[in-house]
C-alpha positions in Angstrom: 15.0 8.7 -11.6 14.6 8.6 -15.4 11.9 12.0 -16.5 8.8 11.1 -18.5 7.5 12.9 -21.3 4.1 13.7 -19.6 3.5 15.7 -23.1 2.9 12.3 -25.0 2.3 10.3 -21.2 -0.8 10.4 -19.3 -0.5 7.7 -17.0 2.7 5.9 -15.3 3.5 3.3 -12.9 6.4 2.9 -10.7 8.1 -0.2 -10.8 9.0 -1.9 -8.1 12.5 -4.1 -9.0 13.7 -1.5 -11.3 13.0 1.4 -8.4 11.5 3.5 -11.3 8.4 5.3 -13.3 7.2 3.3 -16.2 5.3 5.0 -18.9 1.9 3.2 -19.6 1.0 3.3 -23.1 -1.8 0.9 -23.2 -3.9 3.3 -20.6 -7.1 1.5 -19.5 -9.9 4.5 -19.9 -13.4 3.8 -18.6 -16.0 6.5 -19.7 -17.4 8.2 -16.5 -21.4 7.9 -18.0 -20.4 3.9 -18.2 -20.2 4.2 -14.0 -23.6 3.5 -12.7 -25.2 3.3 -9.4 -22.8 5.5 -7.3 -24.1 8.9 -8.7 -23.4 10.3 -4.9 -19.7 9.2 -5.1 -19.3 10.8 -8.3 -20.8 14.0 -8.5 -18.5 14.6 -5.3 -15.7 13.3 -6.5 -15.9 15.3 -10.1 -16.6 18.3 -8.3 -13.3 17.8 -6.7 -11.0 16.6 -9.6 -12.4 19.9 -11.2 -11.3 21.8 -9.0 -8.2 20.2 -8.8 -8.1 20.9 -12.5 -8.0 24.9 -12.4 -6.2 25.0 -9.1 -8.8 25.6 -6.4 -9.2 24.5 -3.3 -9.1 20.7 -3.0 -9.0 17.3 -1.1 -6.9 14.2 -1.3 -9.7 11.8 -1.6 -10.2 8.0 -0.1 -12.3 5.6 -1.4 -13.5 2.9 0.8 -16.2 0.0 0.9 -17.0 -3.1 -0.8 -14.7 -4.6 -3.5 -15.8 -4.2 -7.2 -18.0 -1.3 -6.8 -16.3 1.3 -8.8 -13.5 3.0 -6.7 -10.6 2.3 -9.4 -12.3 3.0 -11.9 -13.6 6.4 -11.0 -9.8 7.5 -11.3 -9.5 5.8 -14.9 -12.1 7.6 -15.7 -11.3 10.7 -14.1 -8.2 10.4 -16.8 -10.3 9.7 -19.4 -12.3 12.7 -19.0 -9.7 15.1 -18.0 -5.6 13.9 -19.7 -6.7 16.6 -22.8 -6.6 19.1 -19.6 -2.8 18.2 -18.7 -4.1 15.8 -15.9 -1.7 12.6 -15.3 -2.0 9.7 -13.3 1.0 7.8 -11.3 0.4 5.0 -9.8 2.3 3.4 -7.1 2.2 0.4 -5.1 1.5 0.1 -1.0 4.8 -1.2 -0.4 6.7 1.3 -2.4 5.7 4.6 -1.0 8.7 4.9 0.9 9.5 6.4 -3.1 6.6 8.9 -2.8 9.0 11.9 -1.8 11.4 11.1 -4.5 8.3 10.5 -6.8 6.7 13.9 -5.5 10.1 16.1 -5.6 10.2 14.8 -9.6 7.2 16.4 -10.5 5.9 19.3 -7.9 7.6 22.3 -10.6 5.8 20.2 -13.8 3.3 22.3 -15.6 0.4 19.6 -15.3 -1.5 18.1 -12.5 -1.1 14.8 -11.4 -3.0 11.9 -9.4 -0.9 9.8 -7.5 -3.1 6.7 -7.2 -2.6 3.9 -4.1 -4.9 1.4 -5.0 -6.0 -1.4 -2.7 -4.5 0.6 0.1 -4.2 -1.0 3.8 -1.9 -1.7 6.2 -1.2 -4.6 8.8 -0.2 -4.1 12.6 3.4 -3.2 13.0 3.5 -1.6 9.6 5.4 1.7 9.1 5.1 3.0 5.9 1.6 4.4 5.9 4.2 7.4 7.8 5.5 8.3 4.7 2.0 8.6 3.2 0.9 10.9 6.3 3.8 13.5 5.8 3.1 13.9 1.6 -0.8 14.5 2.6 0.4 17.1 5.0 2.5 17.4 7.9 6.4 17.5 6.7 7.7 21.3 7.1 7.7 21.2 3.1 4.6 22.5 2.0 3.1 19.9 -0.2 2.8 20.4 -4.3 0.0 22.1 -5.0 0.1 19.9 -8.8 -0.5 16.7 -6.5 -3.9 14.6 -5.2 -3.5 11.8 -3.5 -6.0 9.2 -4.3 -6.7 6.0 -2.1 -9.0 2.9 -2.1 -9.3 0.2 0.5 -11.6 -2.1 1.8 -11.2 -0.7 5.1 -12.9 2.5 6.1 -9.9 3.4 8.5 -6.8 1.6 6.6 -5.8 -0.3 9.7 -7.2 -3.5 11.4 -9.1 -1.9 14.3 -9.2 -4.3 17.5 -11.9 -4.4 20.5 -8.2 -3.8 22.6 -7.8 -0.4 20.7 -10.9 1.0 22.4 -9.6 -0.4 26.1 -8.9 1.9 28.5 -6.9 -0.5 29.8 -3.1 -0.4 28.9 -2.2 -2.2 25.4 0.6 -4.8 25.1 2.2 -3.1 28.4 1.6 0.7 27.1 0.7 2.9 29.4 -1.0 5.6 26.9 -2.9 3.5 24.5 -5.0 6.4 23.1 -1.9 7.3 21.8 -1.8 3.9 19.9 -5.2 4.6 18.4 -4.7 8.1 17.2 -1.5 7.5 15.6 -3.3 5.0 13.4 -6.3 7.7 12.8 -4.5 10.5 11.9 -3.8 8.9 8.3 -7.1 8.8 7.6 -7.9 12.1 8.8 -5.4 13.5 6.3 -7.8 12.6 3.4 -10.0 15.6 3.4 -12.7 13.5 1.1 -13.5 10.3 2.6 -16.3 8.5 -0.1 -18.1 5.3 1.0 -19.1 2.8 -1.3 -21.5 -0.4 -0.4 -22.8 -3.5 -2.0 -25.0 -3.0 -4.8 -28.8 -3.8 -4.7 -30.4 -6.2 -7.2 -31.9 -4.1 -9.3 -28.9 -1.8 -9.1 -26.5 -5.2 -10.4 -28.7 -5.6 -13.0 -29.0 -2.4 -14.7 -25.6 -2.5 -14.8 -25.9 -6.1 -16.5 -28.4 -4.3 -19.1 -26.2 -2.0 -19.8 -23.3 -4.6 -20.8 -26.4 -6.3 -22.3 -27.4 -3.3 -24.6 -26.2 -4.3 -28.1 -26.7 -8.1 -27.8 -29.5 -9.6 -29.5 -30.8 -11.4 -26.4 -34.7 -12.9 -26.6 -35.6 -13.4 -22.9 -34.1 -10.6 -20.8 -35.9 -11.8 -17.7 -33.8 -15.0 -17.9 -30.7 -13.2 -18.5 -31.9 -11.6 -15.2 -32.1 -14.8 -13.7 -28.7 -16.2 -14.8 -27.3 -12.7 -13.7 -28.6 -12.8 -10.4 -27.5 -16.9 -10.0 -23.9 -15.6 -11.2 -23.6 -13.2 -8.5 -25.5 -15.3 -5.6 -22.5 -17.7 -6.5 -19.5 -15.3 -6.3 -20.9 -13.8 -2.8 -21.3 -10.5 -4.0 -23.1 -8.2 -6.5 -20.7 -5.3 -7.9 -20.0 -3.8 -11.1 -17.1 -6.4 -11.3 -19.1 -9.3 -11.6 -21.7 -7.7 -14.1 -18.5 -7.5 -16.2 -17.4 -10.8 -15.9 -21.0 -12.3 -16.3 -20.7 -10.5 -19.5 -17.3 -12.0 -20.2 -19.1 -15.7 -19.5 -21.4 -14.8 -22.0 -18.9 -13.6 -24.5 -16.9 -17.1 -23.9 -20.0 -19.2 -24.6 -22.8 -17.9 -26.4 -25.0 -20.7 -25.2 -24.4 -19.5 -21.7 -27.9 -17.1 -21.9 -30.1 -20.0 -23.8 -29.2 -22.6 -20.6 -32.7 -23.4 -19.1 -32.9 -23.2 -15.5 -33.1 -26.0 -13.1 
């Protein structure tokens, strides 16, 4: 595996053809005061990076809940807020962390701390490879690098598709233990000491977010922008952080977009 120079590299991604790590140089920072609306999430998940930081105590954290609400971007901006303090970021793909030893064995004696980030993390019946995940959080009879956090989102609180069969007493697809089946797919969840939730924004949470995208355009009528806001997201089936953005990136396209009367 060819070494990065983490001294001028603060964030890389492994590549999956090329079975390597890929030095980012066009990092994509967020500012952590530019996160609103999940002030729970992030005082707990600061207060954990910081410890992280200076070597305390610490858990590898999941992220979980409805898409668009600011789990990625908490680690960007974790990065942002923390790189000048020799934190890193490597991030690696679902279907590539059969590499996370390899990936892990690379950097465990480095002088700097590193996240390795899973995004959009989940896994399908039959799927095996959440087990190398399991024994780098804890479990293998090497003790896990204390210069490593795992970080994980998903859209599913427990990773796995759960099935009204799972809670059957009743034996599953012929197997006599099926508790078994269950806790086998629990225990990787249970792993990740820091489990954050992270649910659909309310409407006056969406726009706040919108007026603060909003904050150095010259707009006249901010109530309509409220109204063509709220319309967007009623359209799109959700209200997030990500669809403020791109109702702002609409705007930005077409500066008619805010002067459209209503209908």
């Amino acid at each position: 595996m060819k070494s990065i120079d983490w001294d001028k590299t603060i964030a890389a991604s492994w590549r999956t053809r090329q079975e390597k790590l890929k030095a980012i140089k066009d990092v994509d920072l967020i500012e952590m005061d530019k996160l609103l609306c999940i002030d729970r999430q992030k005082k707990a998940f600061v207060g954990n990076i910081e410890n992280f930081i200076v070597g305390k105590p610490t858990n590898h954290i999941l992220l979980w809940g409805a898409r668009g609400t600011g789990k990625s971007s908490l680690v960007k901006a974790a990065l942002n807020e923390y790189h000048q303090r020799r934190l890193r970021v490597i991030e690696i793909p679902k279907d590539d962390l059969r590499w996370l030893v390899e990936i892990t064995d690379e950097i465990r004696d480095l002088d700097y701390r590193f996240i390795i980030f899973c995004d959009d993390l989940s896994f399908e019946e039959g799927e095996t490879t959440y087990k190398e995940l399991k024994s780098t959080l804890q479990g293998s009879i090497e003790k896990p690098p204390e210069n490593v956090l795992i970080i994980a989102t998903s859209n599913r609180r427990h990773l796995m598709p759960e099935k009204m069969k799972d809670n059957e007493e009743s034996s599953l697809n012929g197997e006599i233990h099926a508790a078994d089946t269950v806790q086998e797919k629990m225990s990787l969840v249970d792993r990740f000491g820091m489990s954050l939730s992270f649910y659909p924004l309310t409407q006056d949470e969406y726009l706040s977010i919108v007026d603060m995208l909003f904050a150095e355009e010259e707009i006249e009528d901010r109530k309509h922008l409220h109204v063509l806001a709220a319309r967007f997201a009623s359209e799109r089936g959700s209200r997030s952080g990500r669809i403020a953005e791109q109702f702002f990136n609409a705007w930005a396209i077409d500066n008619s977009f805010c002067k459209r009367k209503m209908t």
